[in-house]
N, C-alpha and C positions, 0 to 999 in steps of 0.2 A: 290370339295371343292376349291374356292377361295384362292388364294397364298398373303400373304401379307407380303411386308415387313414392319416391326416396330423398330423403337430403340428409347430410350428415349432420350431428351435432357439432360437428368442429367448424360448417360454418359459420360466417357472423351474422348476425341477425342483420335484414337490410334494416337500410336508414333512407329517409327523403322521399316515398312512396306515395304517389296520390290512394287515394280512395278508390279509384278506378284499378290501377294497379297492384292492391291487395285483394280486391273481389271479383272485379271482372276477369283476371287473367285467366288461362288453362287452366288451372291449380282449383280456381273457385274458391277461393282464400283458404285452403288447408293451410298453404305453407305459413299465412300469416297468424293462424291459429294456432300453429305449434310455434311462430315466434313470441308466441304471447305467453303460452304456456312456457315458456325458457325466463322470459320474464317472473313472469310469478316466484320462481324459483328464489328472485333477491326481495321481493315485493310482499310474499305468504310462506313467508316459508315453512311453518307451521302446516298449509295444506298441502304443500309440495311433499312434504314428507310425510302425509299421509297419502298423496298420492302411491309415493313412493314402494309403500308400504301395500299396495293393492288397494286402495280402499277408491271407488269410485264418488269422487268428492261432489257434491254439488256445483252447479256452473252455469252461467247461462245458456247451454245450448243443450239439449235433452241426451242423458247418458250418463246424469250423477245420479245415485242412491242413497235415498233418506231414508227409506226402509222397505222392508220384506215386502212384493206387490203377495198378495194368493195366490195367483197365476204366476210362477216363477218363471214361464218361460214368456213371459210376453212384455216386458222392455226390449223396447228399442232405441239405441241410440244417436247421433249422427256422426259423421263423419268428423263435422267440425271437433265434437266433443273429444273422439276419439285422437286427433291432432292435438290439441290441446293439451290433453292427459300426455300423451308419449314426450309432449313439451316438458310438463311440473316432474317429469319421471326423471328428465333427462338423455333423453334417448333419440337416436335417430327419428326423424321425421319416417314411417314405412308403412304405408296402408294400398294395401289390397283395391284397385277401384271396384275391381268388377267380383270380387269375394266378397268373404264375409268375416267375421270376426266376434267370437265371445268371450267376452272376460266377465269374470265371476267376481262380483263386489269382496274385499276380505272382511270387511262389517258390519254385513246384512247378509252374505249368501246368497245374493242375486244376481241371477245371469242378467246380463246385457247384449243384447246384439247388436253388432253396427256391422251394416252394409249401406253401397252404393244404391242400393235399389230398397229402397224401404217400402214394404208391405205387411196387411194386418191390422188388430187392433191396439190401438197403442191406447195407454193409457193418459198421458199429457198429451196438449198441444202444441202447437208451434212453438219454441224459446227464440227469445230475443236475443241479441250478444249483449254483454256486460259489461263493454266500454263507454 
């Protein structure tokens, strides 16, 4: 059986949260990634509506496009990033654990992938978060 996580956009975003309980929980901070990205929404909105718009915006976690790689198919993205985005888009929190997922930058024309299980050569390293 496929793992998915879902939450609705019509929830609230939590409030009062340790630090343990945004990254440690099951989730492994997706949800609090996509409540950042909903953030953004009042915060960038300028990116958010480039989000919007398909465009895979730069961010601290690997899965934004600054431009065309040669190898178009070897970005990969994370998880978190991908929460994030579905955050500044507006949209329900819904990612695939154990799938896969590629979105095509609308700016660059580069695929992205993000999956649970990252493998390959990736061309960045690690990202840090941006809080």
């Amino acid at each position: 059986m496929a793992r998915r996580l879902y939450r609705s956009i019509d929830e609230p975003i939590r409030e009062g949260l340790t630090w343990k309980d945004l990254w440690r929980a099951q989730d492994t901070g997706l949800i609090w990634c996509w409540e950042r990205g909903r953030q953004y929404r009042t915060e960038a909105p300028e990116r958010s509506c480039r989000a919007v718009n398909g465009e895979l915006v730069p961010d601290g976690w690997r899965g934004g496009v600054e431009k065309k790689l040669k190898d178009p198919l070897k970005k990969n993205g994370t998880l978190q990033y991908l929460a994030t985005w579905q955050g500044m888009r507006g949209e329900d929190l819904d990612i695939d654990l154990d799938g896969e997922r590629i979105i095509v930058c609308s700016r660059f024309d580069q695929s992205v992938r993000f999956s649970g299980s990252q493998s390959g050569d990736e061309e960045e390293g690690e990202a840090a978060i941006d809080e």
